[in-house]
N, C-alpha and C positions, 0 to 999 in steps of 0.2 A: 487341473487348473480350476483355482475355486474364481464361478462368476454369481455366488450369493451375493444378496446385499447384505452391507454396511460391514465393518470388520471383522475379522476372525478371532476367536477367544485366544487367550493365552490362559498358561498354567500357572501366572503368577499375579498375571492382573487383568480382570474385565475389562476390555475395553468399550466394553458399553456403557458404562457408567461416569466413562471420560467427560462426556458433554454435559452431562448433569453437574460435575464436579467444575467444571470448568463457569458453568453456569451459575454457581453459587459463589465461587468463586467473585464473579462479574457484580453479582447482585448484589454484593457486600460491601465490595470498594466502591461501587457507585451508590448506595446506600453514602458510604461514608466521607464521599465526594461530593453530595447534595448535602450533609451537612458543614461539610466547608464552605457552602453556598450562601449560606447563615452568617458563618463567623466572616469570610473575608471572600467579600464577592467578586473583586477585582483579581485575587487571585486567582480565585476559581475559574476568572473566565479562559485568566491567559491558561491555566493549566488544561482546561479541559479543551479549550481549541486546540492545544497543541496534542491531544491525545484522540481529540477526534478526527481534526487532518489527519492523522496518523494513519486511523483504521480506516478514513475513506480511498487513503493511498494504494490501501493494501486490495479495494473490493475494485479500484477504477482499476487497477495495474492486472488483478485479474482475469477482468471484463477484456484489457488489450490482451493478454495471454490467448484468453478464447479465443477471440477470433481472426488472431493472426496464424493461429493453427488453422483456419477455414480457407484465410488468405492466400498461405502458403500452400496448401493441399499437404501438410506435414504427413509422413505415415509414423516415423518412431515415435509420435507424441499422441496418437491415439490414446496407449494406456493410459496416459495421466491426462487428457482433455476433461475429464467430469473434473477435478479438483479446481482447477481455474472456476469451471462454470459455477460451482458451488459458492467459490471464494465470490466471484461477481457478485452474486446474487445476496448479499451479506450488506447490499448498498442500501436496501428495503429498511432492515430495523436500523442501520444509520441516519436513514433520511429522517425517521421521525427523533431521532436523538439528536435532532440537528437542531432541536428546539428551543434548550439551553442557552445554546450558540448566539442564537440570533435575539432570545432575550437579553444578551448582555451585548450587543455588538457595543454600545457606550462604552461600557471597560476598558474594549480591549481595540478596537478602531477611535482614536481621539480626533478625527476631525468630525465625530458627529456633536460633540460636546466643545471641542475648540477649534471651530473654525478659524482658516484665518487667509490669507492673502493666494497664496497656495492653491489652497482648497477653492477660494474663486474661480480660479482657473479649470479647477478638475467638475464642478460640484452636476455640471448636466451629466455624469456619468457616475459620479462618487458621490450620491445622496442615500437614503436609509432606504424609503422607498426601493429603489430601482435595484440596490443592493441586493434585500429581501429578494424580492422578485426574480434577479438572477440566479439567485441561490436555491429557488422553487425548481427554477427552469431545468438546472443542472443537473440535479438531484430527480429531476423527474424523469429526463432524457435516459439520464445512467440504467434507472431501473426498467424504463421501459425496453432498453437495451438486452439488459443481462435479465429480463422477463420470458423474454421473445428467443431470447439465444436457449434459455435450461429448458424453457418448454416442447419446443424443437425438437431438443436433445432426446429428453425423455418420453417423448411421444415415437421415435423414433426407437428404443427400445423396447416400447411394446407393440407397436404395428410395425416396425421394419418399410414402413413408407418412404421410395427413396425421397418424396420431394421434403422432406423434412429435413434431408441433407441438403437438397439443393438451396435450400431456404437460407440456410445457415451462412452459406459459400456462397449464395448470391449477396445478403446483405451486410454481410461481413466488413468486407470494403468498405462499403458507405459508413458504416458504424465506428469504423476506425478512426475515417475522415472526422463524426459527428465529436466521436471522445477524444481527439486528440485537440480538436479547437474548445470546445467548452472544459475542457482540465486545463487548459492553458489559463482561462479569462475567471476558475474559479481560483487558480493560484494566485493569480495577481490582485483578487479579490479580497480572500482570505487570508495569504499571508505579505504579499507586497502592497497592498494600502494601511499596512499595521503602522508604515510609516510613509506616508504619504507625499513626505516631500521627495521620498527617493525611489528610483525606478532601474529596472533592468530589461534590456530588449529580448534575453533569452533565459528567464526568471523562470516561465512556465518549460522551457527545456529541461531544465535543473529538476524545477519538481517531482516533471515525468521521470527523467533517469533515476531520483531517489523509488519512487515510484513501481516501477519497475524490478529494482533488484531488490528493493523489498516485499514485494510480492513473489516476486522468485523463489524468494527466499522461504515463504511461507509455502506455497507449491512444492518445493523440496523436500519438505521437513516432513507435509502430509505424505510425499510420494516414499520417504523412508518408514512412516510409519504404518502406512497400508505394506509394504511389504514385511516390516517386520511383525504384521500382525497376521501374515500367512496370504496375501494379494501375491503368490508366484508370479503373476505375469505383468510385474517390475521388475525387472533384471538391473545388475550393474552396466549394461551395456545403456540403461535409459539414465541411469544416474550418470554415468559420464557425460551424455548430452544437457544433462542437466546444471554439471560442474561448471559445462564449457563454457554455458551459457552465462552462471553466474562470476564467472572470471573475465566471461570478455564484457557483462554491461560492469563490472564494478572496475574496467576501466573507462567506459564511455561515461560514467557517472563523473569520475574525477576529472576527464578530458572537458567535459562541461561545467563541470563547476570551477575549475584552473581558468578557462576562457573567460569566463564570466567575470573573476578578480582578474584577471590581467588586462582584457578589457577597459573596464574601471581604474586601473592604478595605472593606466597608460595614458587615459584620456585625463586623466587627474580632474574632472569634474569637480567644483565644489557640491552641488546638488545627487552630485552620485559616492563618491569617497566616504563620505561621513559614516555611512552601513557598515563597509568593512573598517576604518578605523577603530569603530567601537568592540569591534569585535577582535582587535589585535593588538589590543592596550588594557592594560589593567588582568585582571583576572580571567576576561574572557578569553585572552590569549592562551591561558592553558587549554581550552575548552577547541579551541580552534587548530591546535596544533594535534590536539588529541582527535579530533574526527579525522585530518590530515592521514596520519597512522593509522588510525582502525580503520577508516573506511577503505583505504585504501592499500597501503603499503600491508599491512601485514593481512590481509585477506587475500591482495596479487601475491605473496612468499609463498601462502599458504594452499593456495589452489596451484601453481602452478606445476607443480611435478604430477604427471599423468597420475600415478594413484591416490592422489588425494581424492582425484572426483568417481574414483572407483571403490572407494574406501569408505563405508558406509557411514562409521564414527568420523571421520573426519571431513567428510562431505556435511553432516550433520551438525557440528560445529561450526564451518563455516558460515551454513546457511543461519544457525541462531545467533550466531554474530553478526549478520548483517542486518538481521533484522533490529535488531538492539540500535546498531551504530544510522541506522535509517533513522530510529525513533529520536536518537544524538543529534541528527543534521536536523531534522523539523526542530526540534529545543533549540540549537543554536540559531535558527532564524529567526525565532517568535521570542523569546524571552531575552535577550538586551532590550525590548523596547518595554520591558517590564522593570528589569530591574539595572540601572542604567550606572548604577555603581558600581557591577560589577556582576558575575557569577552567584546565586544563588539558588538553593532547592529549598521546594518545600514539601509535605507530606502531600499535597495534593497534586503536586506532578505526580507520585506515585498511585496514589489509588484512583486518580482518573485513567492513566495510563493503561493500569492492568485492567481496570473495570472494562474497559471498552476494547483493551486488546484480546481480553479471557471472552469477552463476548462475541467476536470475533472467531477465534478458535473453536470457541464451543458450537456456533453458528455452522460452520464449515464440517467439525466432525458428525455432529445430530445429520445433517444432511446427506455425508457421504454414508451411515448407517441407515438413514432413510431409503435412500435408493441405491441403485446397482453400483458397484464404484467404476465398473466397467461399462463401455459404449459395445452394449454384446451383439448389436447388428449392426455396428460400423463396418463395410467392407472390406477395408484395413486394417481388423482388428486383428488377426492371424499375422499381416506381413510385420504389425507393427509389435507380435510377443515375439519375434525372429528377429526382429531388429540389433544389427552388430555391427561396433565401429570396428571399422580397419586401421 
């Protein structure tokens, strides 16, 4: 059982060189994304907001991963608890690329630019000021968060001090509490005052369930590729827990975002309707029918016969499909208020996207080669390499 740090070589590709590549990667399309910055600043803004939600989706869903394994007292998910913590902790160089963001909030929030009657109404909560400042808050919360949880962690690997477990399984709870209310009030920040005259009571549920199976999903892909880089003590008996997981939130995903439009189309609001109309008329309908299917329907076909989520390549699939169709749901929320005649792309959804998702991934791999990928004085770490579903 190898408990070295960071990956095992392979005889066809280093995988040490993953994160540097990955990293250049990153540097190139945000490189080339700052020069979009120049040419068309307004799109830039919406694109790289929608690429930065993205990755902060992926480090906050993390962050809940960790320490709902502390919550729970999980034992089969010891082997893969460092991946979460790693992905949390990935909120750090976020936060300062968060920088962008907030230099363009004009672009891409228009009641800072066109107030109007509306916005009266909202403006002691929905000003630039208080904005900013919530957006410091959040982003400081998270990290001090997912700081305090890897530090923990890995101090705990080299002194084996229980209370550095205790630590973790006492604050955990509160932590959950803290991130489940401040992701909610950044959602509605950053992507439901995009349009301000419209509101949803369960906007930041939605986000979290994207949230979630997208960072699952990223978790998965690491936990197939630490074993396929020679990490023995990932069994398919963890990848099935893994499947399970991502087949039962990618139906709690669509079970809240279905509530959410039925909701709305029942109350028939004029103040609330207008969101989903635009998005099921004209071209955005395809767009809309299409996350329908991917995120859901053919992900539930595809996971659901037991060996899918035993099946290494297909477990694998799944998970990079969901991640993809994750980054599909944030695009469809953020851009009709961009482009209002319809469906459109531009090159800077994509190289904001990868820029910040390759940063991301390569963030995650550098780390998990940095330190042990294993928690080698967890208590649980023996019942949890025996771990077998019935």
């Amino acid at each position: 059982m190898s408990t070295t740090t960071g990956f095992a070589a392979t005889a066809s590709v280093d995988p040490r060189k993953l994160p540097r590549l990955l990293a250049g990667v990153s540097l190139g399309a945000l490189v080339l994304t700052l020069v979009g910055w120049a040419i068309s600043p307004r799109q830039f803004a919406f694109s790289y907001l929608t690429a930065w939600v993205f990755a902060v989706s992926l480090a906050v869903g993390g962050l809940f991963w960790a320490m709902l394994h502390h919550v729970t007292g999980a034992v089969w998910s010891v082997v893969i608890r460092r991946i979460p913590e790693q992905l949390a902790f990935v909120i750090v160089p976020l936060s300062l690329l968060a920088l962008p963001l907030l230099l363009n909030l004009r672009h891409t929030h228009g009641w800072i630019e066109h107030p109007d009657a509306v916005w009266e109404k909202k403006k002691a909560y929905l000003n630039q000021p208080f904005f900013i400042g919530r957006t410091i808050f959040f982003l400081a919360a998270w990290v001090w968060m997912a700081w305090r949880l890897r530090r923990w962690s890995l101090r705990h690997d080299e002194t084996g001090d229980p209370s550095s477990l205790r630590r973790m399984r006492w604050h955990s709870p509160t932590g959950l509490l803290i991130l489940g209310v401040t992701t909610t009030f950044a959602a509605f920040d950053w992507l439901m005052s995009l349009d301000w005259h419209w509101y949803s009571t369960i906007f930041g549920v939605v986000y979290w369930a994207g949230a979630i199976v997208g960072s699952l999903a990223v978790i998965t892909l690491f936990a197939l590729a630490l074993r396929a880089t020679g990490l023995t003590a990932i069994t398919v008996e963890h990848l099935h827990d893994l499947g399970k997981l991502l087949f039962g939130f990618t139906i709690f995903w669509a079970y809240v975002s279905f509530s959410q439009y039925f909701l709305i189309w029942y109350a028939n609001l004029s103040e609330e309707t207008p969101w989903y109309i635009q998005r099921m008329t004209g071209s955005w309908r395809a767009l809309t029918l299409f996350l329908a299917v991917g995120h859901f329907v053919l992900p539930f076909l595809w996971l659901l016969p037991r060996e899918a989520k035993r099946t290494p390549w297909r477990l694998g699939v799944a998970a990079g499909w969901l991640v993809f169709m994750h980054f599909v749901d944030l695009y469809w929320q953020v851009m009709p208020v961009l482009h209002n005649e319809g469906f459109s792309l531009s090159w800077l959804d994509l190289t904001a996207s990868v820029g910040l998702t390759a940063a991301v991934f390569a963030w995650v791999a550098h780390s998990l080669q940095s330190n042990r990928p294993l928690p080698v004085r967890d208590p649980n770490l023996a019942a949890s390499m025996k771990h077998h579903n019935e």
